[in-house]
LOFIGU-870827 format. One record per residue (C-alpha): residue number from 1; residue in three letters; x, y, z. Coordinates in Angstrom, 2 decimals. Example, Ala and Ser with C-alpha at 12.3 -4.5 7.8 and 13.67 -1.06 7.14 Angstrom:
@seq = 1 type = Ala u = 12.30 v = -4.50 w = 7.80
@seq = 2 type = Ser u = 13.67 v = -1.06 w = 7.14
// end
This chain:
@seq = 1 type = Unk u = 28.59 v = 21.27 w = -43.61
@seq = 2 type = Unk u = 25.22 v = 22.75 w = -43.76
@seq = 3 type = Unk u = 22.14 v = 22.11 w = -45.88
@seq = 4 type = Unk u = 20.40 v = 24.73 w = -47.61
@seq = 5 type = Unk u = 16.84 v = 25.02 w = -48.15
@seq = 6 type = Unk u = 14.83 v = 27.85 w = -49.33
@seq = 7 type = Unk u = 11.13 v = 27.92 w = -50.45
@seq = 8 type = Unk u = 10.63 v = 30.49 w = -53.47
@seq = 9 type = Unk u = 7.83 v = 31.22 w = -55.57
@seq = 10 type = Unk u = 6.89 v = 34.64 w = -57.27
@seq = 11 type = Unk u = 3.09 v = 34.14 w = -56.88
@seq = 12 type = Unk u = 1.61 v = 35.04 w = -53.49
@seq = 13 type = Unk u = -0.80 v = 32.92 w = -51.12
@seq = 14 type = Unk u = 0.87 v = 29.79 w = -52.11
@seq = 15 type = Unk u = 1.87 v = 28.59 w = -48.80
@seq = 16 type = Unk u = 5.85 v = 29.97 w = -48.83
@seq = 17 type = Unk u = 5.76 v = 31.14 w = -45.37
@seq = 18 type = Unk u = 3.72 v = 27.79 w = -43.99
@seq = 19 type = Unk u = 5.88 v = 25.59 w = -45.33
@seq = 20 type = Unk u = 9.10 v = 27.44 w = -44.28
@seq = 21 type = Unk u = 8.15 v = 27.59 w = -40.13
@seq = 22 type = Unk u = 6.88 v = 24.20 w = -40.53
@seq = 23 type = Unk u = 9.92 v = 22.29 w = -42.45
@seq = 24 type = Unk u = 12.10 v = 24.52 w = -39.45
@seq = 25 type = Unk u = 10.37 v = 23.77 w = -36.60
@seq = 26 type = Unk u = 10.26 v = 19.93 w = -37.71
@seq = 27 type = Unk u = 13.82 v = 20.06 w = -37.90
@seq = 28 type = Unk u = 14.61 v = 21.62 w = -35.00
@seq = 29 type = Unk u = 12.36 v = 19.87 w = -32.78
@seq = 30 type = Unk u = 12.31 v = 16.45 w = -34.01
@seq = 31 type = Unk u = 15.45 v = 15.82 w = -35.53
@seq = 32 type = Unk u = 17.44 v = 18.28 w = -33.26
@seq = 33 type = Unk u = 18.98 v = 20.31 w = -35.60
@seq = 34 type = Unk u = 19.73 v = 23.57 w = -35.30
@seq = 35 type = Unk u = 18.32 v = 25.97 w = -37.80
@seq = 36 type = Unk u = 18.39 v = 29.38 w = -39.15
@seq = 37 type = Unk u = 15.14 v = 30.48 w = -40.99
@seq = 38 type = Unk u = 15.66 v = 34.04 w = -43.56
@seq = 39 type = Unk u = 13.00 v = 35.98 w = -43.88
@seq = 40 type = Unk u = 13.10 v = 38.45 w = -46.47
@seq = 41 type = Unk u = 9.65 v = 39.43 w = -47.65
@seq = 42 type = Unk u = 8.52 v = 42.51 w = -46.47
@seq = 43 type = Unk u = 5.71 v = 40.80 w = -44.56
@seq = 44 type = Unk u = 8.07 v = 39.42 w = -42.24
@seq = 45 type = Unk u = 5.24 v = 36.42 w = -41.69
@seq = 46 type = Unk u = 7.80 v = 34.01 w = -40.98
@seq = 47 type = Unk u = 9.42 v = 36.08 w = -38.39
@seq = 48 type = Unk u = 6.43 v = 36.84 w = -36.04
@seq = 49 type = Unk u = 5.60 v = 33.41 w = -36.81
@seq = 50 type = Unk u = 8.84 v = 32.38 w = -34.16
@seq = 51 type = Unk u = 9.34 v = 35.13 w = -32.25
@seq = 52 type = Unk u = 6.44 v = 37.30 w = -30.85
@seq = 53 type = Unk u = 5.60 v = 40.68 w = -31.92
@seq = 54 type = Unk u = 6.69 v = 42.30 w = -28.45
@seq = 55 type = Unk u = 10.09 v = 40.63 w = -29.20
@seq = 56 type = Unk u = 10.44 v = 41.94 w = -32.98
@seq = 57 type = Unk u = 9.88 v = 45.23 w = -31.74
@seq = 58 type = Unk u = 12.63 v = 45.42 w = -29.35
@seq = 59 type = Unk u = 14.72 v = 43.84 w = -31.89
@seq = 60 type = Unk u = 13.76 v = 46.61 w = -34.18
@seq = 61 type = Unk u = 14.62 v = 49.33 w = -31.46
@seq = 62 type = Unk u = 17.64 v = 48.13 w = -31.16
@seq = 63 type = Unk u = 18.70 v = 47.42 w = -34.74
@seq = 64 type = Unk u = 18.91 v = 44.34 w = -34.81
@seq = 65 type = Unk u = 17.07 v = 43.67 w = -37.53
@seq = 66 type = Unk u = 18.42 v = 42.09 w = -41.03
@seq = 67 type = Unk u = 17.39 v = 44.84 w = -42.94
@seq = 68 type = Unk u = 19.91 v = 47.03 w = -40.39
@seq = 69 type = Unk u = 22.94 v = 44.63 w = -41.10
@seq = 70 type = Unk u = 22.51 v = 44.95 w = -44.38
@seq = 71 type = Unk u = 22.28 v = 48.58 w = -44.42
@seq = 72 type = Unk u = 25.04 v = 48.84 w = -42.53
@seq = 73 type = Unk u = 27.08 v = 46.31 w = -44.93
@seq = 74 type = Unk u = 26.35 v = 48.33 w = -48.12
@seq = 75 type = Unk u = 27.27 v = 51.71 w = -46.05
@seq = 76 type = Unk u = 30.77 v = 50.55 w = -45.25
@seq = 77 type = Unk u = 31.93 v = 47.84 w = -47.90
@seq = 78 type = Unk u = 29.99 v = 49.34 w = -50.93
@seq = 79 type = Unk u = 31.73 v = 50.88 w = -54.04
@seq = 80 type = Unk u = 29.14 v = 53.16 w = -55.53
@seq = 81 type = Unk u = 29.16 v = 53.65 w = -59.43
@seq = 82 type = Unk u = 27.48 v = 56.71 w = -60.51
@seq = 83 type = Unk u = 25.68 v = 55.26 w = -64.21
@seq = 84 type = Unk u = 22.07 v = 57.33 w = -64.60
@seq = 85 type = Unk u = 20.51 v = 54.22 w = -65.92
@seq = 86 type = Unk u = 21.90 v = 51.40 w = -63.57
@seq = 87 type = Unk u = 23.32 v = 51.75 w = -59.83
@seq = 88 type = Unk u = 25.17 v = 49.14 w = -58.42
@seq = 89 type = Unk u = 25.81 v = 48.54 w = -54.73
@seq = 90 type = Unk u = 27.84 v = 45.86 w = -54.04
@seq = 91 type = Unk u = 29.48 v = 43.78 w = -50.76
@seq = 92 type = Unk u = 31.58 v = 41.71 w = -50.90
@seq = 93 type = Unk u = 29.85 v = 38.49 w = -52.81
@seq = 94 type = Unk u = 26.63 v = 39.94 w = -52.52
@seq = 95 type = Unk u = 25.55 v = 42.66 w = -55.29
@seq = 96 type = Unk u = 21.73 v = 44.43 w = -55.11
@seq = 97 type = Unk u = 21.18 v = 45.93 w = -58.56
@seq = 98 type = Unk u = 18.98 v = 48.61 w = -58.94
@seq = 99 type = Unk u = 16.99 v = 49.87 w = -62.25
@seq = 100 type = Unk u = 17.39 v = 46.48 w = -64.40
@seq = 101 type = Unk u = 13.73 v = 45.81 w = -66.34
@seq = 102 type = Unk u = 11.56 v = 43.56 w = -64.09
@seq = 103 type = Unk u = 11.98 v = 40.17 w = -66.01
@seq = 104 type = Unk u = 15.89 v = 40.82 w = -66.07
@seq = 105 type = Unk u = 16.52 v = 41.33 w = -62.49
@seq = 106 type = Unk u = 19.22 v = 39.55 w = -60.07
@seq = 107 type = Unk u = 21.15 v = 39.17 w = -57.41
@seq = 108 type = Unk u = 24.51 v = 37.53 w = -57.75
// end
């Protein structure tokens, strides 16, 4: 079974993205195991951090990006309810809400 570790802070410039390549490239190249690093901040630091950005960009031409698998997850599994105040997307086990207050928001 795999391990999970993720590396999460709501303030900025705290070192999130250092710590993250460096904890996966430790683990992959010392202790030989094989890892899968998420990046989901806009920034995409940790991705051009592994992969250069000549490579991201023919990634992104061809969609094969996360933000394209996702899209393409909530445009065939979702079930859409129409509320004015609060849409809901959701797939499978993962659910995006849209219009909750700030402090209130999740994903489940």
């Amino acid at each position: 079974m795999g391990k999970v570790i993720a590396t999460v802070n709501m303030k900025g410039g705290v070192g999130k993205t250092t710590l993250t390549v460096n904890i996966a490239t430790c683990l992959a190249k010392i202790h030989r195991k094989k890892v899968l690093v998420v990046d989901l901040d806009t920034q995409i630091s940790a991705s051009l951090s592994m992969i250069s950005p000549a490579e991201f960009a023919k990634c992104r031409k061809e969609n094969r990006t996360l933000r394209t698998l996702v899209s393409q997850a909530i445009d065939r599994y979702a079930v859409k309810v129409n509320e004015p105040d609060e849409k809901i997307y959701e797939v499978k086990d993962i659910v995006i809400s849209k219009g909750l207050p700030r402090n209130n928001r999740s994903i489940n």
